[in-house]
N, C-alpha and C positions, 0 to 999 in steps of 0.2 A: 626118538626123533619126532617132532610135529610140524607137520605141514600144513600151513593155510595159505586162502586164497581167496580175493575179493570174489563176491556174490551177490545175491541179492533177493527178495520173496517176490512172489508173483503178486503184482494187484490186486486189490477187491475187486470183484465185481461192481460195475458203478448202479448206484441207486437208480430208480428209473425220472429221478425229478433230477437229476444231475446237473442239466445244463440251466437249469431253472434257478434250482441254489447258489448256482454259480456266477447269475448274474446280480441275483437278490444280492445275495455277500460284496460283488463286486462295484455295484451302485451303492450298498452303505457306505465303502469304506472310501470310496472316489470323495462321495458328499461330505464324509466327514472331514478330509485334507484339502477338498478342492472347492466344497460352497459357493465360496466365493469370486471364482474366478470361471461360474458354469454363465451361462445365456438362461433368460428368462424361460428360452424355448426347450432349452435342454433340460433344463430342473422339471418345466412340464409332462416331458414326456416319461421320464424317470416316476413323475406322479402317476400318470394315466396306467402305465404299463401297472404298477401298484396294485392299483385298482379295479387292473381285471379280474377275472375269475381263474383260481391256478391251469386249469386245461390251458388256457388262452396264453396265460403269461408262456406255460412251457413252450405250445406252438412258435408264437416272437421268437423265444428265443432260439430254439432248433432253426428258423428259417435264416435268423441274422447270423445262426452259424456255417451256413452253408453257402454254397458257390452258388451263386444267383447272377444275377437278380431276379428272373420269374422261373415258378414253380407251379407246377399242373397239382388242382385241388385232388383228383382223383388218384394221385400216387402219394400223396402223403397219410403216411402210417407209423405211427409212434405208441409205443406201451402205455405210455403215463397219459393219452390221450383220448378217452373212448368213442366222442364226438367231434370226432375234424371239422364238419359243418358251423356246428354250434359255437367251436372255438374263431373259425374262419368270420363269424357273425358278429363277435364281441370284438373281437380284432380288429376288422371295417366299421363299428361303431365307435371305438377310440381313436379312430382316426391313426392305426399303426398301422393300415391294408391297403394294398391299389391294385384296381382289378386291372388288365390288362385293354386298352383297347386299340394298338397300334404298334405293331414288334414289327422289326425287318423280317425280309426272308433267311436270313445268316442263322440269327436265334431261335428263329419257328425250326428249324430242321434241328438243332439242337434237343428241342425239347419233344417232340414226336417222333415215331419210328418211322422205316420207312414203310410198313405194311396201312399204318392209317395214315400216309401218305396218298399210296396207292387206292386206299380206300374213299376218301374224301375226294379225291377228285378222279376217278374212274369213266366219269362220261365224259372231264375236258381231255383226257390223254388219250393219244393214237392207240391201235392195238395191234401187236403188242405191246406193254409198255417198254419204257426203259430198264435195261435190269439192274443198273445199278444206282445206289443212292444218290450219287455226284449228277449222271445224268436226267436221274428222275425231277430233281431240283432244276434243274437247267431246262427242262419242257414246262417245268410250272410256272417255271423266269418268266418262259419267253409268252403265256398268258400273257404278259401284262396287268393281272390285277391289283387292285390297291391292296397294301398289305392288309389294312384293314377287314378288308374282302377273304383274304388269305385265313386271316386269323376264325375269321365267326366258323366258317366253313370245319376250318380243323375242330375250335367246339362243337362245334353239330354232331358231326359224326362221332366224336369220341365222348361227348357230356360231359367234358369239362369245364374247366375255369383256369385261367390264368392268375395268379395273386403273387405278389412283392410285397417286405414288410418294408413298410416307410420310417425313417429315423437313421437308416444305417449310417450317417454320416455321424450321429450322433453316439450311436452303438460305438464305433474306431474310436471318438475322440474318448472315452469314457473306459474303452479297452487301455491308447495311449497314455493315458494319466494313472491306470492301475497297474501297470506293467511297466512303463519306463520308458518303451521301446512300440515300432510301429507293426515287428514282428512275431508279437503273441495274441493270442487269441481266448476266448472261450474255452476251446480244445486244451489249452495249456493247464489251466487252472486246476489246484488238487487243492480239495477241501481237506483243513484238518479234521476233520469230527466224519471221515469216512473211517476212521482208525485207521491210514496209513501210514498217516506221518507228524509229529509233532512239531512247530518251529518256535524259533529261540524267540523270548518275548522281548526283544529291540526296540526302543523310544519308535512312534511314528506320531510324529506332530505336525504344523505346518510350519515351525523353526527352520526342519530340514528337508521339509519336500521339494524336487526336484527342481518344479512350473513354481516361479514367483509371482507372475504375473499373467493374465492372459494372453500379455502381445507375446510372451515367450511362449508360450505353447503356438499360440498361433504361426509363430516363426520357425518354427521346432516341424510344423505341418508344412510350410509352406516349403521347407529344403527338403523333404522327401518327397514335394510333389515336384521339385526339381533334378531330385534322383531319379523319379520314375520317367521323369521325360527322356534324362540321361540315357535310360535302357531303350528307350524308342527311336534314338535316335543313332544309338549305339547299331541295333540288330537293322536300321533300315540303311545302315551306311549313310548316313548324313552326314561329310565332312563340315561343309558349311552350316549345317545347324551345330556340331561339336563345338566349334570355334567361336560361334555367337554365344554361347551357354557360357564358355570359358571365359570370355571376357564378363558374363554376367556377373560370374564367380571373382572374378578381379575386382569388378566395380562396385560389391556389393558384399563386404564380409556381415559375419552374422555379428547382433548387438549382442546375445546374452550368451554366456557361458554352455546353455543347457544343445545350442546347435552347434558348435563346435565342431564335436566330434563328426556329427552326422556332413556339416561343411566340411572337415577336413580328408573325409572317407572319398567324399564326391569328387574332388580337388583331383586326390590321388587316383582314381578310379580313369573321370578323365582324361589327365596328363598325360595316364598310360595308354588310351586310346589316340589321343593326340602325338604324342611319342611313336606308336607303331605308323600313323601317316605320316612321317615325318618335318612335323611343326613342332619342332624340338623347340626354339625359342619360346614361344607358348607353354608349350609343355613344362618347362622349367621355372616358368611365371607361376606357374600352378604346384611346382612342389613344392620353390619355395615358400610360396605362402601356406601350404599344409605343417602342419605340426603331429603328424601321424606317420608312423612305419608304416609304407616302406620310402615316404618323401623324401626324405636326404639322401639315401641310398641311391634308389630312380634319378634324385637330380645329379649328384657324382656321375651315373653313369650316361647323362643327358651332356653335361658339359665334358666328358671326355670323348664321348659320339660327336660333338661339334668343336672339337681339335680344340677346347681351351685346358689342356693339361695339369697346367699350374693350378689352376682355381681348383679341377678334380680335387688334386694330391691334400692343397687344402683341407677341403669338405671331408676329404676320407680320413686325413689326421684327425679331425675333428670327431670323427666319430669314433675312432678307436681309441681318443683319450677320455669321450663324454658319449658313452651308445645311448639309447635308448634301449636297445631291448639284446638279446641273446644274438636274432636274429640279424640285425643292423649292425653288430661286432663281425660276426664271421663273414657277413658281406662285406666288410672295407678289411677284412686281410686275405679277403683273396683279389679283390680290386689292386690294393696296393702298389703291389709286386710289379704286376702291368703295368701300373702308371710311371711308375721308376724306369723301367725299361722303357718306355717311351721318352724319358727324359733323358734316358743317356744318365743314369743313376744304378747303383747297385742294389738291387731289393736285398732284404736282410733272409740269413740263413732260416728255411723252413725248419720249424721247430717238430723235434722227432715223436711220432704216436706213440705215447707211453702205455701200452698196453701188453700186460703181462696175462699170457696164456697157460690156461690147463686144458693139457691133452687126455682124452676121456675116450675108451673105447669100451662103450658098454652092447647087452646083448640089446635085443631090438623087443619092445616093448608096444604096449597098446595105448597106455596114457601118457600125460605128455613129456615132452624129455625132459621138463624142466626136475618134475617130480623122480625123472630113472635117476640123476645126477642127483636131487637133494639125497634118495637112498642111498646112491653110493659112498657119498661127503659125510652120512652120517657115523659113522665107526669116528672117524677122525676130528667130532664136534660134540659138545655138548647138545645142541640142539642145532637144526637147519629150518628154516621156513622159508614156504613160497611165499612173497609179500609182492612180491612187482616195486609201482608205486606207491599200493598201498599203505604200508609202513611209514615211510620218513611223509609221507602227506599226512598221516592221521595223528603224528606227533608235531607236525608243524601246528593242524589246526589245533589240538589239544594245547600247544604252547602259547596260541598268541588268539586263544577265542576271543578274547573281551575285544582286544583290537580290531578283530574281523567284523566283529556285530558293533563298533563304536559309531555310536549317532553323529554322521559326517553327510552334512548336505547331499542330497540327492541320490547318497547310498541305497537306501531302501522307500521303493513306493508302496509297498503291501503286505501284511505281515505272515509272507508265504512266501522266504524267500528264504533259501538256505546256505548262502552267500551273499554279500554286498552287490549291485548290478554292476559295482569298475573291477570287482577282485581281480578281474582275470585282464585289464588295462592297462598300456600305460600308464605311469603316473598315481598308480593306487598308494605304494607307496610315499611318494611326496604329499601326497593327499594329506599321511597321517603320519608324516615323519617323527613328531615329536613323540605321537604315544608308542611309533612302533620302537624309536630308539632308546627311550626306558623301560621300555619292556626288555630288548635286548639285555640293557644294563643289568636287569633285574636278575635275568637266569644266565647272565656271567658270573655271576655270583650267589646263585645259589642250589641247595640238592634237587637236581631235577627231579630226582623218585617221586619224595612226595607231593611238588610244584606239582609235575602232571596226573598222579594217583588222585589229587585231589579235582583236579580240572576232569578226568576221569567220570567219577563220581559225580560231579555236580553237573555237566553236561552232557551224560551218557543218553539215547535216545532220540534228543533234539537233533533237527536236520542240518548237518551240515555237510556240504559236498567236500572237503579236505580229510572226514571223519570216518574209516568206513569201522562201524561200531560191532561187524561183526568176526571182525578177525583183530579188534584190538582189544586185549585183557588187562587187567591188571597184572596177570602173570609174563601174558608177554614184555609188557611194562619195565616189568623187573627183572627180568634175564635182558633184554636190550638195554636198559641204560645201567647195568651192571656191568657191561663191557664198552658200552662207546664211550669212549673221551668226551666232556664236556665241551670242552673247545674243539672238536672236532664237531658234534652235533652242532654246533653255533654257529661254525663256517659253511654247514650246507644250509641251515635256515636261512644266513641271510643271502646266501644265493636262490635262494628261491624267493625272498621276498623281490628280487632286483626286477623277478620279471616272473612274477606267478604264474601266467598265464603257460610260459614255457616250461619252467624247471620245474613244473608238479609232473611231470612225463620224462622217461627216459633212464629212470633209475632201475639196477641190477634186479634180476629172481628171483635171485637166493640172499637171505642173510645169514650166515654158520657163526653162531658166538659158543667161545669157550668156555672156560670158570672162572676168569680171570678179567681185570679191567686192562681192557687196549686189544682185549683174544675176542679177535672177531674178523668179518671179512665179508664185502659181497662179491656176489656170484652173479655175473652173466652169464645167460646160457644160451649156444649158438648152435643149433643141430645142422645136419649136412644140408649145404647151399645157403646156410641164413647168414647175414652180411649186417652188422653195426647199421643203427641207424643217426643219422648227426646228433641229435638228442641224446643219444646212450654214449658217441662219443665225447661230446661236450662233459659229460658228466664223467668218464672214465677219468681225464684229462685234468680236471679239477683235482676226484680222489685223488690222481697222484702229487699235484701242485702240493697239497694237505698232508700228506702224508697218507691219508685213508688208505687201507689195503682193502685192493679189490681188484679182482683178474677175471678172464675172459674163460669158461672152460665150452673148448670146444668139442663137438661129440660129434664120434664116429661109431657105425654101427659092427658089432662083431659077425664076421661071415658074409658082407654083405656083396 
């Protein structure tokens, strides 16, 4: 018997110039796709930065990677830096430095303890003082001093400096055009040539970069600074500002393609805060105009919340002839039902849980039950293997790489990416419909062995997250598709393509294959209190639609 199971190696250790190279790397490759579409300002500062001396560049960059904005000279300590002063020096001569001369009292207590609290101002406070920090601040409120006053005083006594690197606006935008997205950083970034990771070498031109144009980035900025107000307004209970927003969002779709998704995220985000005060009208203004899960869904259950039935039944037929995703199917068949009975209609017979059980009473073990269950399965297999997900993911990506890495606008911003940035999106497939459904055509008809032994081969190493390279073999290769039906393997890929994001998750433990093609089987494994989860039944429910054999073995501990 051989049991595998996904893994993984622990990190290098990162260099000590890390965040340095990271930026170096991330400014070439911005400049090289995006040129044209930077600010005179911003090309400059890209220049300046160049041109310091490396202590100085790392500094920048370690400070633009940190929660700031001001930082005390005396507590910054870094390896790769041996002069904090000197680099602090060249820094404020590029004009990437600002000294501090004017912080509230909010931020000063932030960045000082309460002991050189207590210490700097010891002859203005009563004796004795306050003992705790909240009220120590609140005697120094009531001083009265200008914060300015505030601030020299806390230098004094501690010999510090205040410093902020200046540009971070430009640092984001230069982050958002190398990533895609407003939520990576610095921190993200994994250099290939630390030797952890290799990535597939993918067209990156400006044919297919994301930003067309400036006003699109710039637009692309301006609906996340309208998300972020979203949250502000969300956590301070601003009904009346939610609803001003909402109509902003009615009156004001985005022009270019590239905010879309980020408008359609907002929309639904929204709606649903609008939906819980109940401005349901509103609210359903905003789903319909979203074209993002969970929109239609929300709006079905928006117009059956305000008694319009019929239109519900509609939108929810609608979705169960045309879903979008895995999840938007199983929400309008249980919607359904309801809506029918509300109409004085007969919902249709719930269809019965095809799930076929093995009862398993094995003795009680140390590791996990999945592995006491593949021991037991094995007398009665040629081989059992732990794969999870792993398996039918690592033969998807092996089947359809080229498609995955196919140079499709907007797909990839940086060539450190080990997936396309929609794979896991709505609509990835439509994207690429035409290549994925000749590719389909392609391994309808032909021997998978050596189709993927050679995809094997040729992409073994390179990064890709559908690939886990160390529990797939050539050997495994050929004991698995020595037994799975062609057309059965066909029917779960393209159920996985319909909705990547979901169907890479929820697949069986075990796979048991015999010596024989069609002798095989997977294995869920459910040990005492562990309960299906909708993903693992979605996917039982399919195998059985298919034909796939594949059963539940449920385990009970002996003597317990």
């Amino acid at each position: 018997m051989e049991l595998a199971g996904p893994g993984g190696a622990a990190p290098a250790a990162l260099p000590p110039r890390y965040y340095r190279d990271n930026f170096l790397q991330l400014g070439n490759a911005v400049e090289a796709l995006y040129d044209d579409l930077l600010h005179p300002a911003e090309r400059a500062l890209l220049a300046r930065w160049r041109d310091l001396p490396e202590s100085a560049q790392c500094l920048y960059v370690r400070l633009v990677s940190r929660v700031g904005p001001w930082f005390r000279s005396g507590k910054l300590a870094y390896a790769e830096i041996s002069d904090i002063a000197a680099a602090l020096a060249d820094l404020s001569a590029a004009e990437l430095l600002a000294t501090a001369g004017d912080i509230g009292l909010e931020e000063l207590a932030r960045l000082f303890t309460v002991a050189e609290w207590r210490r700097a101002f010891v002859a203005e406070l009563p004796s004795p003082q306050p003992r705790t920090k909240r009220d120590l601040l609140a005697a120094i409120a009531g001083l009265q001093w200008p914060d300015a006053d505030l601030l020299d005083r806390l230098l004094e006594v501690t010999g510090d400096q205040l410093v902020a690197p200046l540009g971070t606006d430009t640092v984001e935008l230069l982050q958002l055009l190398f990533f895609g997205n407003r939520g990576q950083g610095l921190t993200d970034f994994v250099l290939s040539d630390l030797g952890i990771a290799r990535y597939y070498p993918y067209p990156l031109d400006r044919r297919q970069r994301l930003f067309s144009c400036r006003e699109a980035v710039d637009e692309y900025r301006f609906w996340g600074e309208l998300a972020d107000a979203h949250w502000l307004l969300q956590d301070a209970g601003d009904t009346d500002g939610l609803a001003a927003l909402a109509g902003l969002l009615l009156d004001t779709p985005p022009r270019f393609a590239t905010s879309e998704r980020r408008y359609w995220k907002l929309c639904n985000r929204l709606a649903r805060n609008l939906e819980r005060s109940g401005e349901l009208a509103l609210a359903a203004q905003l789903y319909a105009r979203s074209q993002l899960h969970p929109a239609r869904e929300r709006h079905v259950r928006v117009l059956e919340n305000s008694g319009h039935c019929e239109q519900a039944l509609q939108q929810c037929r609608l979705l169960l002839d045309q879903p979008w995703c895995e999840e938007e199917f199983e929400a309008a068949q249980r919607i359904l039902p309801r809506l029918l009975r509300q109409l004085d209609q007969s919902p249709p017979a719930r269809p019965r849980e095809p799930v076929r059980t093995l009862d398993l009473v094995l003795p009680r073990v140390d590791g996990g039950v999945e592995l006491a269950v593949a021991s037991r399965l094995a007398a009665d297999w040629h081989a059992v293997h732990y794969v999870e997900n792993a398996l039918f993911n690592s033969l998807f990506g092996l089947a359809f790489w080229e498609q995955i890495f196919a140079p499709v606008a907007g797909a990839f911003h940086n060539a450190f990416q080990s997936v396309p940035a929609d794979m896991y999106q709505q609509g990835f497939y439509q994207r690429r419909q035409d290549l994925l459904d000749a590719r389909l055509a392609e391994l309808a008809s032909a021997e998978l062995y050596p189709e993927l032994l050679a995809a094997l081969h040729r992409f073994q190493g390179y990064q890709c997250r559908w690939v886990n390279w160390q529990l797939l073999s050539a050997t495994l290769l050929k004991q698995v598709l020595a037994c799975v039906p062609r057309e059965q393997l066909l029917a779960i890929w393209q159920r996985m393509l319909f909705d990547p994001g979901e169907n890479r998750r929820g697949f069986p433990d075990l796979i048991a294959l015999g010596d024989a093609p069609g002798a095989w089987c997977l294995i869920e494994v459910k040990g005492p209190g562990d309960q299906l989860q909708h993903g693992q039944r979605r996917w039982l429910r399919f195998f059985d639609g298919q034909g796939i054999p594949a059963c539940v073995a449920r385990v009970s501990w002996a003597n317990a």
